[in-house]
C-alpha positions as CSV (number, residue, x, y, z in Angstrom):
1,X,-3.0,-10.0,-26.2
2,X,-6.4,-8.3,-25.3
3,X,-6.7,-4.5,-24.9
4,X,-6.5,-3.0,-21.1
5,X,-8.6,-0.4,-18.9
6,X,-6.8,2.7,-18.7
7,X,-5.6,3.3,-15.4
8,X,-8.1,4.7,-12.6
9,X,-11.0,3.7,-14.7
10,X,-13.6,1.8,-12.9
11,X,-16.6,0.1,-15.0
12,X,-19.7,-1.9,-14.4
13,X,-21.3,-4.1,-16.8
14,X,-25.5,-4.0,-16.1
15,X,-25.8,-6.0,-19.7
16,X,-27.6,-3.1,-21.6
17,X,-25.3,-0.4,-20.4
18,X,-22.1,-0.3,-19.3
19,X,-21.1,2.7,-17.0
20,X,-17.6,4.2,-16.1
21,X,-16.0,6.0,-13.3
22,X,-13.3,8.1,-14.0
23,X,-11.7,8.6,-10.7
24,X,-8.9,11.0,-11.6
25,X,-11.8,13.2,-12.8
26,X,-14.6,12.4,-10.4
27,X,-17.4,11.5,-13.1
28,X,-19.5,9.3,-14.7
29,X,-19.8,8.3,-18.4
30,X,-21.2,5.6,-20.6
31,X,-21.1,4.2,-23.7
32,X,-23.1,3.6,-26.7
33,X,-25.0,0.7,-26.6
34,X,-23.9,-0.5,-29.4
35,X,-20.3,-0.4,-28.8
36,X,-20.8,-2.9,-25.7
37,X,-19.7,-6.4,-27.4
38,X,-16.6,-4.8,-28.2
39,X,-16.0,-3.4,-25.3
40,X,-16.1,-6.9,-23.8
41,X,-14.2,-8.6,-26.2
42,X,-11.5,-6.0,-25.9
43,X,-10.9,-7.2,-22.4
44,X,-10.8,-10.9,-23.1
45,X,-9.5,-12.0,-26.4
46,X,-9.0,-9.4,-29.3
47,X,-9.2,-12.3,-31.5
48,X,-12.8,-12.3,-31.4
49,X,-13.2,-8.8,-33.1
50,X,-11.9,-7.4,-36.4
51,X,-8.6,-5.1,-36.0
52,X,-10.6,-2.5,-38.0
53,X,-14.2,-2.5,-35.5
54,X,-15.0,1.0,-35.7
55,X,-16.0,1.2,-32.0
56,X,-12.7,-0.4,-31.0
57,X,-11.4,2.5,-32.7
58,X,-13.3,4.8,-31.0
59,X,-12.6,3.2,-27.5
60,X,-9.3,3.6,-27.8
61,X,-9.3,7.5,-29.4
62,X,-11.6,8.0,-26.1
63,X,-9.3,6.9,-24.0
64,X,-11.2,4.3,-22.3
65,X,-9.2,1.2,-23.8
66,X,-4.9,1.3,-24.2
67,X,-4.3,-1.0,-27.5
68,X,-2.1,-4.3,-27.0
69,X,1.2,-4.2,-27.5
70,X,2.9,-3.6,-24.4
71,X,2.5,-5.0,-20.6
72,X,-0.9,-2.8,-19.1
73,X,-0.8,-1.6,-15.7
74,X,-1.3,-3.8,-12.4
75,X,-4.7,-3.9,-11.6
76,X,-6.0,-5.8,-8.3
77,X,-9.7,-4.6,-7.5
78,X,-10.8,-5.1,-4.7
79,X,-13.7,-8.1,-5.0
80,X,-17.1,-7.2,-4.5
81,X,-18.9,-9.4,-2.0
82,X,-22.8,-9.4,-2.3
83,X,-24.5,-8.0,1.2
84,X,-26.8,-10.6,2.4
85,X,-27.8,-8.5,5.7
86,X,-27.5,-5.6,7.6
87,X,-25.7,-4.6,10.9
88,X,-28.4,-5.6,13.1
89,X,-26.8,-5.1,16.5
90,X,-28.1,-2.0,18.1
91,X,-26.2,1.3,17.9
92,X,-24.8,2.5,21.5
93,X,-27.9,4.9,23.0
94,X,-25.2,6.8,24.6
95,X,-21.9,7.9,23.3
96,X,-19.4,10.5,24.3
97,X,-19.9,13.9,22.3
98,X,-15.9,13.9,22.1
99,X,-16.9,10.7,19.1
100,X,-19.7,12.5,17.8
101,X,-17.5,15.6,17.4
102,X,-14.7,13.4,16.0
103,X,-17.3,12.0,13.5
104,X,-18.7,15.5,12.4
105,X,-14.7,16.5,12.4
106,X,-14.6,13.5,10.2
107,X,-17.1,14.4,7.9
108,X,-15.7,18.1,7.1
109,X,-12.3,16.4,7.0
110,X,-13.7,14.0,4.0
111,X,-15.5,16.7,2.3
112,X,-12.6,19.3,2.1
113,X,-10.0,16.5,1.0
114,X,-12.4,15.8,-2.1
115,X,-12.6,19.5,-2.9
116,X,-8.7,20.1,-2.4
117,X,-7.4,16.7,-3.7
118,X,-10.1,14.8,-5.4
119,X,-11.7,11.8,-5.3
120,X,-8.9,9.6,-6.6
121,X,-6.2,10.9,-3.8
122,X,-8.8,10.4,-1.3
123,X,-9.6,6.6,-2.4
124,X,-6.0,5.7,-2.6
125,X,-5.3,7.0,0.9
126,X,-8.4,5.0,2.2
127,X,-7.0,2.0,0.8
128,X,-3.5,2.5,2.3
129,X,-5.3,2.7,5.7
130,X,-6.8,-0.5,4.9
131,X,-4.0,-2.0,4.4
132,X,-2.2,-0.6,7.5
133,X,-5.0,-1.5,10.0
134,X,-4.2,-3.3,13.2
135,X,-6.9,-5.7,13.6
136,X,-8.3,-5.8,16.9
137,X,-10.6,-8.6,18.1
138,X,-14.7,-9.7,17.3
139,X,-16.1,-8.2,20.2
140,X,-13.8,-4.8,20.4
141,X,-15.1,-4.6,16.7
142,X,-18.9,-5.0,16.7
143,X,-18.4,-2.4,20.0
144,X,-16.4,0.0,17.8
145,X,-18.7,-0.3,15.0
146,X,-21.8,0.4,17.3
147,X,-20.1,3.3,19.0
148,X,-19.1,5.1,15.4
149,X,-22.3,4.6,14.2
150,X,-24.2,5.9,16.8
151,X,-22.0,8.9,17.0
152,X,-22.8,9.6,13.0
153,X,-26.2,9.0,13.7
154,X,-25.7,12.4,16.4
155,X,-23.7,13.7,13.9
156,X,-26.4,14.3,11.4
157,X,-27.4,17.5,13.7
158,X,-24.7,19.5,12.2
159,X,-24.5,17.4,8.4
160,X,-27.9,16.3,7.0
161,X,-28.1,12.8,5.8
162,X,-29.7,13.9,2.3
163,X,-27.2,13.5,-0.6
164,X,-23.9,12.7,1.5
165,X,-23.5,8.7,1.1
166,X,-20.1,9.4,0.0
167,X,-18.5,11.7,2.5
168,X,-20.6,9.8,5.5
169,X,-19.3,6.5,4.1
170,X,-16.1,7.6,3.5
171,X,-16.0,8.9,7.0
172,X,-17.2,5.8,8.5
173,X,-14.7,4.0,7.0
174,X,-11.8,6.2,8.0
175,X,-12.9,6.2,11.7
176,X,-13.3,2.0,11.2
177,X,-10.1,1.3,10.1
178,X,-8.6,4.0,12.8
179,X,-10.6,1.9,15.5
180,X,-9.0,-1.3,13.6
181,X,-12.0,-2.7,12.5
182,X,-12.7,-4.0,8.6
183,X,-15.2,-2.4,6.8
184,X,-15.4,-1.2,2.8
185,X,-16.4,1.6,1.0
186,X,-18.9,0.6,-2.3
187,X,-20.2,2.3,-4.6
188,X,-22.8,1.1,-6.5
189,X,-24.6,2.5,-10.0
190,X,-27.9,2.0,-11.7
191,X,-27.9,3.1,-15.7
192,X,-31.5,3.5,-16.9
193,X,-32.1,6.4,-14.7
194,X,-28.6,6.7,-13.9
195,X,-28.0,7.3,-10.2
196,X,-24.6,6.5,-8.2
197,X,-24.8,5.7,-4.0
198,X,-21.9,4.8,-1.4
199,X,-22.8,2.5,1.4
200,X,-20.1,0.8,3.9
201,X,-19.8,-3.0,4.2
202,X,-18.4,-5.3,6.5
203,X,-17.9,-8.6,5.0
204,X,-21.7,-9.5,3.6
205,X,-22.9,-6.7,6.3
206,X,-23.8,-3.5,5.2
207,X,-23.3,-1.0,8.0
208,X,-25.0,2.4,7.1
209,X,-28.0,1.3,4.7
210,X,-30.8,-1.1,4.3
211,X,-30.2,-4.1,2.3
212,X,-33.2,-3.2,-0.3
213,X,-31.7,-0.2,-1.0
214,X,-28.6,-0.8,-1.6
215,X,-29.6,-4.0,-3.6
216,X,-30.6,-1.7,-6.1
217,X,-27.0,-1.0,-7.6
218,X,-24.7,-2.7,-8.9
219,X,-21.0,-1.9,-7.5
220,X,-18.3,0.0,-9.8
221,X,-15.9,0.5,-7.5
222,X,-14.7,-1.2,-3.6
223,X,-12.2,-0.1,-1.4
């Protein structure tokens, strides 16, 4: 029996780093380079590594790994599908200001529920609202996606683009899956410089980015 994630960890595997994302605690971690091959075997077949590996050891005194042993928690990401475009349809030119206060409104609303209840709260409670969406039909969906994303686009009067992909993406999504269209939060890490983005994707579209940019990370974590 293999060794298991701990619970509300998220990991990504760029080959010469592997990075973390505790979600509980809202950070970022790595490990040791060195420690990677166990860190792999772990998760497939412990019989491939020696009971005594001293970065097994470690792993687990971190943490990061729960020994064998005992039935680990259910996990069921959700699966990463590589963008291939972007939203190309154009955003409405004009939009009620009732949806671009509603997406400002959104945008504080994401923001203070990170500060109050933290990030993991606030991605469980997206993905219960994905789950509960009432899908409407294609063309009521590529209008709704044009209208909310014109009215962020407004939005940015009042809440500056610059270092808010999360809380604008997290926003997006909310007002998406209230409108009862699809769409996914990803968020995506490089290790060597380490940055982190969020972007929004609908099926192999991505929504709120340009597909060079966001080709640039590799996804940790989709809800």
């Amino acid at each position: 029996m293999a060794h298991y994630l701990r619970t509300n960890l998220h990991y990504c595997d760029t080959g010469a780093h592997i990075v973390f994302l505790d979600a509980v605690a809202g950070r970022y971690f790595s490990i040791p380079p060195s420690w990677n091959d166990s860190f792999r075997a772990c998760l497939t077949d412990d019989a491939l590594i020696e009971r005594t590996d001293f970065a097994v050891s470690k792993l687990v005194a971190a943490g990061i790994l729960c020994p064998p042993g005992h039935e680990g928690p259910a996990r069921d990401p959700m699966p990463f599908v590589a963008p291939t475009e972007i939203w190309s349809d154009e955003a409405d030119r004009f939009v009620r200001f009732s949806t671009v206060l509603r997406a400002f409104w959104h945008q504080i609303r994401v923001a203070s529920d990170l500060k109050k209840h933290g990030f993991q709260k606030v991605i469980r409670d997206l993905d219960r609202r994905r789950k509960n969406t009432s899908r409407v039909d294609a063309i009521d969906v590529a209008s709704q996606i044009n209208r909310l994303r014109a009215a962020l686009t407004f939005a940015e009067f009042a809440i500056s683009r610059a270092d808010n992909c999360l809380i604008r993406s997290i926003a997006l999504v909310r007002m998406l899956h209230a409108a009862g269209a699809d769409g996914n939060l990803v968020i995506g890490v490089t290790a060597s410089p380490f940055s982190a983005h969020a972007w929004v994707q609908c099926g192999t579209k991505v929504l709120n980015d340009s597909l060079d940019h966001v080709r640039i990370f590799s996804p940790i974590l989709v809800v």
